[in-house]
Every structure is written in structure tokens, then in C-alpha cells.
N, C-alpha and C positions, 0 to 999 in steps of 0.2 A: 105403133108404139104407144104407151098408155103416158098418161099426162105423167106419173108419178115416176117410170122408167126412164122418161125425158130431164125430168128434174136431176134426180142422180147422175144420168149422164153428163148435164150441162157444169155440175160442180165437180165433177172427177180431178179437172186441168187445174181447179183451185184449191184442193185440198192438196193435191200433187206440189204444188206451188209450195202450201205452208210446209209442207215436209222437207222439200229441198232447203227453203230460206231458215227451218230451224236447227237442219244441218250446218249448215255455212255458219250459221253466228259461232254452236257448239263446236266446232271445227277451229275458228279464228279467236276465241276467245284464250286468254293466260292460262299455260298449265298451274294445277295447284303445288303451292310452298309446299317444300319436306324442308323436316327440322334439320338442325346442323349438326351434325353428331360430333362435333369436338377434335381437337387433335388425336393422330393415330397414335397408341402406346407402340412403340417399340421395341428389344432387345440388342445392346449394345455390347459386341466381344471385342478386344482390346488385345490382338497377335502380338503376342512376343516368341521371340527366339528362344529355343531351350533346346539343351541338350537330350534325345530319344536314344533309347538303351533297346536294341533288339536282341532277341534269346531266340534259343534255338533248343530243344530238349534231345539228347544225346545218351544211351547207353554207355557208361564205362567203369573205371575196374579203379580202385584205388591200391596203388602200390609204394612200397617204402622204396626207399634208394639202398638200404642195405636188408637184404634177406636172407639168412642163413637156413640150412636144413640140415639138424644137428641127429648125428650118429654115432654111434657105439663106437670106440676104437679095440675092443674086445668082445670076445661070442661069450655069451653068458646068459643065463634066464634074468629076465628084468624082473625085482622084487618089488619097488616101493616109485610112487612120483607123488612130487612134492610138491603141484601148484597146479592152481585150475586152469584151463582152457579161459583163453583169451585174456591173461592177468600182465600189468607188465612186472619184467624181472629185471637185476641188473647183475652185471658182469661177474659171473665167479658165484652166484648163487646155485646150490642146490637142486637142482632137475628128475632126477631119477637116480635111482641105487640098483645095480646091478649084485648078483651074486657075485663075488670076489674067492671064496672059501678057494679055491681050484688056487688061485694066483696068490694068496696067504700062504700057502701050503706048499707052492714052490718057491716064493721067498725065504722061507726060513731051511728049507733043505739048501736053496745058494746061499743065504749066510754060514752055515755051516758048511758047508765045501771051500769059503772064505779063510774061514777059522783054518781050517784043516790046510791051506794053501799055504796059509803066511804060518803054520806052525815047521812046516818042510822049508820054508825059507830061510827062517829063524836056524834052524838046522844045520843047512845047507851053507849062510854063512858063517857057522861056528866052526864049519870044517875047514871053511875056507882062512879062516883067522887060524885055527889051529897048526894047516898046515905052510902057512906062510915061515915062520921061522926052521920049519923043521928043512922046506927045501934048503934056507942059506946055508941051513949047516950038513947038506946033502945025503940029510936024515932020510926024505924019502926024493923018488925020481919027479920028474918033469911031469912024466905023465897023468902020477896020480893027483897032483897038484891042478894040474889041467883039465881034469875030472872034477875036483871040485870046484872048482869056478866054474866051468860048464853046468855041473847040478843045481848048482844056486841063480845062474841066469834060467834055464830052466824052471825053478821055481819062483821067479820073480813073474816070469810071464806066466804061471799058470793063477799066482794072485793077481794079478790084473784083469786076464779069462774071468775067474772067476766073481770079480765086485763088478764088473759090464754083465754077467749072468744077473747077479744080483738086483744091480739099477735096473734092468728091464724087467724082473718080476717084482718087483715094486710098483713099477709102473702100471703092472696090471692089474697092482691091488688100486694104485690111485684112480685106472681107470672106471672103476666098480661104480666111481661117484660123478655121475655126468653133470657139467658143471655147466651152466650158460657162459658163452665164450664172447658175446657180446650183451649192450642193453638193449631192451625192445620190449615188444609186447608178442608173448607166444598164443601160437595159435591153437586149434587141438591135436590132442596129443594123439599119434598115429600107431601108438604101440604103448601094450596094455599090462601088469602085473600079472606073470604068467607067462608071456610072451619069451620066446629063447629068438634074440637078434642075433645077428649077425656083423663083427667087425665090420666097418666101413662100408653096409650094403643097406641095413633097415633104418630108414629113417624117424626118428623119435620123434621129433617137433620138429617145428618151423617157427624163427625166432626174426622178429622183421622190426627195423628201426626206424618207426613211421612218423620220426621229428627232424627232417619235412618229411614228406609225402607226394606224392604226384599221383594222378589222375591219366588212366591210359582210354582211349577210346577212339573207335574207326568209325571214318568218313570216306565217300568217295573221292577220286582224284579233283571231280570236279565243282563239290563242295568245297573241296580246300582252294582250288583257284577263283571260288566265286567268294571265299573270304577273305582271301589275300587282296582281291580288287576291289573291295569295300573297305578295309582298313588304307587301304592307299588312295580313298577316297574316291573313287572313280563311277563304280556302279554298286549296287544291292545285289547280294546273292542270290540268285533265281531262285533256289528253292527252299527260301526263308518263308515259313510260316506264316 
């Protein structure tokens, strides 16, 4: 071994030495100070009680309490309507006008058949006033006397026939004028100027009294038992939203 390989070997164990003892100090010596970073900010919520509103979105149908589907009470060509779709109307207003000429025209032929009734009545009692004195004085018999009072009840029922002919083709001139028979709001109208209805079959409008209103709409059976046990406080309906 050469002098200079002996020297380095002989200091190894004391340079070895300074390395360990400058670990040990580095090692034993006070971590260093970090700064203080101050108190932590926070956010502070403050629970209170309140009443929560749970919704549920549902299809339904809004309907009136009173609906009417108003029809002809005579066959007639429809001529004229009198109000728009979806307006409201009130009681005894104006709807539609039907042709009437057909039921004008038997009205006035049962007026006069009226006339002609109570003219034979008229008649009928002057025979019978005529011959009232004449039986006392046994001018004429029994029977012809009993003829006439028979003719004149006879023609009494034929003017009564005949003004019940009458009030009913009247009525089917008043029918000509379809009237709204409640208040409400109509809806559209299902039969057109032009249109020949039909007596008590073609429906003209629908006339619906939606002050109030209700709201119809379906749920399963087991929807509605799951909001009946939530309104009674008990559970949440499964399949709430």
C-alpha cells in the first residue's frame, strides 16, 4: 500500500464520524416557526322550522258542475247563430234561429180552424137558446132539443181540439229560436248554418256553468293511499317526485 492510500484510509473512520455527528445535531435541533394563520372563517345556518309544500304534476280535465248539451226541439234547417265559440251567455239569450216558415204556416191554418170551431159553437148555442122555449111549449120533441145540445158540446170540444192544435204550432214557431236555457260559457258550436237537425238528436252546443269548476284527474289506487297516509301525517308518498 503506498503512503498516500494509507493516509485516506486512516481518515475514512473520521470523516465518517463528522457526518454522523452532523446528522445527530441536524436531527436534535427545533423545527422551524410557521406563521399563525389566524382564526378559521366560518359559515353559520341558523334551522328553523317551516312549513314545505310538496307538488306532484298530474294530467287533468277541468269541468263545470253544471253542463248542458243543448238541441233542437224541432227538425228544421239551422239558418243563423248568434255568438262565438267559447263566449259566455246568460239565460234566455239568443243561440241560433232555426227555419220556422213550415210551423208559421201551420199555425195560422190552426188559427183558423179555431175561428171556424168557435164560429159552429156560436151556432150551435143559438139553436140551443132557440130551442129551449120552444120544447116548453111542446113546439118541438125531446129529441130535436137533444140534438142540439149534443151539437153544441160537440162543438165546444172541437174549439178546445182545435186552440191545443194551435198552442203546439206555436210552439214550433217559438221553437225556430233556440234560446240558452242556462248561464255559462258555450263552447263550440257542433252544427253549422246549413245544417238540417234533427228534434232532440243533433246536438248544437254545449253550454257549461264553470262558476265553480272542478278539476277531474286519475291516479293509481296506490297513489291515492300513499296521499292519504301523508295527509294523516304518517309517511311521504313513494312516488313523490
Amino acid at each position: 500500500m503506498t503512503p498516500m492510500a494509507s493516509l485516506r484510509a486512516s481518515r475514512a473512520p473520521q470523516i465518517l464520524t463528522l457526518l454522523v455527528t452532523s446528522l445527530v445535531v441536524a436531527c436534535g435541533g427545533k423545527p422551524p416557526q410557521m406563521p399563525d394563520p389566524g382564526p378559521v372563517k366560518v359559515q353559520v345556518i341558523t334551522v328553523k322550522p317551516a312549513e314545505s309544500r310538496q307538488t306532484s304534476d298530474r294530467v287533468g280535465e277541468v269541468r263545470s258542475l253544471t253542463e248542458v248539451q243543448l238541441r233542437p226541439r224541432i227538425s228544421a234547417v239551422l239558418l243563423e247563430q248568434h255568438f262565438e265559440d267559447g263566449v259566455r251567455v246568460r239565460k234566455g239569450d239568443l243561440l241560433f234561429t232555426l227555419d220556422g216558415r213550415e210551423y208559421r204556416a201551420q199555425a195560422g191554418v190552426a188559427a183558423a180552424r179555431v175561428a171556424s170551431a168557435e164560429a159552429n159553437l156560436a151556432r150551435a148555442r143559438q139553436d140551443v137558446a132557440r130551442y129551449a122555449p120552444l120544447l116548453a111549449d111542446d113546439a118541438i120533441s125531446q129529441q130535436v132539443y137533444d140534438n142540439a145540445v149534443t151539437a153544441e158540446q160537440q162543438a165546444a170540444a172541437e174549439v178546445a181540439a182545435q186552440k191545443a192544435s194551435l198552442v203546439e204550432t206555436r210552439l214550433g214557431v217559438e221553437y225556430a229560436e233556440v234560446r240558452a236555457p242556462i248561464d255559462g260559457r258555450v263552447g263550440a258550436a257542433k252544427a253549422y248554418p246549413g245544417d238540417f237537425v234533427l228534434a232532440g238528436q243533433t246536438v248544437l252546443v254545449t253550454i257549461s256553468d264553470d262558476d265553480p269548476a272542478y278539476v277531474a284527474f286519475s291516479i293509481s289506487e296506490s297513489t291515492l293511499l300513499g296521499v292519504q297516509r301523508f295527509f294523516k301525517g304518517l309517511v311521504v308518498p313513494e312516488d313523490h317526485p
